[in-house]
C-alpha positions in Angstrom: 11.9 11.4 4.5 10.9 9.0 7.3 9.1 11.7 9.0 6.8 11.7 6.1 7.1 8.0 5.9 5.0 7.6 9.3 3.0 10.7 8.2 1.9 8.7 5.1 1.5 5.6 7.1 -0.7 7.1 9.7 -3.4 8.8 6.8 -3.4 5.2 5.2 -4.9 3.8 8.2 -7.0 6.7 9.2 -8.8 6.5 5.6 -8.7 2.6 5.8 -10.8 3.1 9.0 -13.0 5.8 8.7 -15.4 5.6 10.3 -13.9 3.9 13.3 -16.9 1.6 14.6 -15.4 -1.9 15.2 -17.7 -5.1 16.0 -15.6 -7.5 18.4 -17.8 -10.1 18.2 -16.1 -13.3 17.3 -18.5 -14.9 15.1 -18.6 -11.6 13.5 -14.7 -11.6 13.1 -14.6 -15.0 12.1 -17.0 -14.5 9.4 -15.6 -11.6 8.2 -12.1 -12.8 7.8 -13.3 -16.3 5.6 -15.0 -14.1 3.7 -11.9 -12.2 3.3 -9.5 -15.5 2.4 -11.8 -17.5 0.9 -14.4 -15.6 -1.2 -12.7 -11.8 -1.7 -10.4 -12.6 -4.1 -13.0 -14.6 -6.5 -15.6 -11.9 -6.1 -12.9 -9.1 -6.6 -12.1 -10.9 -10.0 -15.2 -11.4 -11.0 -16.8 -8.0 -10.5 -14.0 -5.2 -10.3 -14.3 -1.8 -11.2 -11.7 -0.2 -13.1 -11.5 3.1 -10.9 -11.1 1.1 -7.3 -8.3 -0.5 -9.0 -6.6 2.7 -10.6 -7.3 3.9 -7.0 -5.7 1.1 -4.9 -2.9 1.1 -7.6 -2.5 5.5 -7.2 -3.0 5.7 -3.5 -0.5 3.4 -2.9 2.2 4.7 -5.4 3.8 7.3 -2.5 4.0 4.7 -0.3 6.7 3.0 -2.5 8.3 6.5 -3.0 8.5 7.5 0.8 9.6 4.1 1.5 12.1 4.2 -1.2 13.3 7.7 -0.1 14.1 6.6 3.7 16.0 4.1 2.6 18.0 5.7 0.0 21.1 6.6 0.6 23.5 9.2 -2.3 26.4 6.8 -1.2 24.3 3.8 -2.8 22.7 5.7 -5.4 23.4 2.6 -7.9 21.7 0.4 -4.8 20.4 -2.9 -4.8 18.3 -3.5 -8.0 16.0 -5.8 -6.0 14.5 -2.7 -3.7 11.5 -2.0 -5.5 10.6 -5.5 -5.5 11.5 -5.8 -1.6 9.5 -2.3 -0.5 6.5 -3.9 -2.6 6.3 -6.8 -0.7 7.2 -4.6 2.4 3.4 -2.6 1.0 1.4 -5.6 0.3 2.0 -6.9 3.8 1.2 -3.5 5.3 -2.4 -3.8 3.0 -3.1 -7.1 4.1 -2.5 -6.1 7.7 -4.9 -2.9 6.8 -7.3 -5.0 5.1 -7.2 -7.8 7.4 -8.3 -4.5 9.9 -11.0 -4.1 8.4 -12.4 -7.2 9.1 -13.5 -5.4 12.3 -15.8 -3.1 10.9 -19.2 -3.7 9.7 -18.8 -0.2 7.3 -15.5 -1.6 5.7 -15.4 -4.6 2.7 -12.2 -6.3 3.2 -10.7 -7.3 -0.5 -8.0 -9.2 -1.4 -7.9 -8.0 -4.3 -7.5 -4.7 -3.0 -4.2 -5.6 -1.3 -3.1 -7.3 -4.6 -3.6 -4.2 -6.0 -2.1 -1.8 -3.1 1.7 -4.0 -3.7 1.3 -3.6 -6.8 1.2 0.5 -6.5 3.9 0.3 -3.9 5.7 -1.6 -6.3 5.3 1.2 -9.1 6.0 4.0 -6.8 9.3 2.4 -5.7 10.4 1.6 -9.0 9.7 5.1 -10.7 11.4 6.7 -7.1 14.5 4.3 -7.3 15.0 6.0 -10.9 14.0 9.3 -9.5 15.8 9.8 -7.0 19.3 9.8 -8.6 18.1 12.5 -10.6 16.9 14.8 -8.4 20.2 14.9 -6.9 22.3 16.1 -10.5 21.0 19.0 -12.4 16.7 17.7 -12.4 17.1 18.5 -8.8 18.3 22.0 -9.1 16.3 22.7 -11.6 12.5 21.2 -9.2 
């Protein structure tokens, strides 16, 4: 499960990259990232589009399960009820490290929003996996 852990990491950042031409310039970089901090969020609010949230939200939902997965273990199958919660907050800081990436490229529109949105489906998938997974050890998991 951690082998597909890093697998799923690694396609998150290829896609959040493509297509892999970075401007160093620093007034380019420092423009980029206020606009990321200070006007992303509002503009994000103000004019989202229901499919790039669902999209964030989706893309993001086998992170939480992965994550969830490597850490599970069938002696701890009741587990700590906080997990989701922690392995969502472990996915919003891996998008805002992603979209603060994408600061560097002039192709690439770094939203906050679009982290917000990225915890929030790492969040889901953690949650419905932490509820999965014991399952899929009894009778379910014959029966997949």
């Amino acid at each position: 499960m951690r082998l597909l852990l890093c697998c799923y990491l690694v396609f998150l950042i290829y896609a959040s990259f493509i297509p892999f031409h970075f401007n160093l310039d620093p007034n380019f970089v420092r423009w980029r990232i206020d606009i990321f901090f200070s006007h992303s969020l509002f503009r994000g609010i103000r004019h989202w589009s229901s499919t790039d949230v669902l999209t964030n939200i989706l893309v993001y939902m086998p992170l939480g399960f992965v994550m969830t997965g490597s850490w599970y273990t069938r002696r701890k199958s009741n587990g700590s009820r906080t997990l989701p919660f922690a392995i969502g907050v472990v996915g919003l800081l891996i998008a805002l490290a992603i979209e603060l990436g994408q600061a560097l490229s002039p192709y690439r529109s770094p939203s906050m929003l679009d982290a917000i949105c990225n915890g929030f489906g790492t969040f889901i998938g953690a949650t419905l996996s932490y509820h999965l997974l014991p399952a899929l050890e009894g009778t379910l998991g014959t029966r997949v």
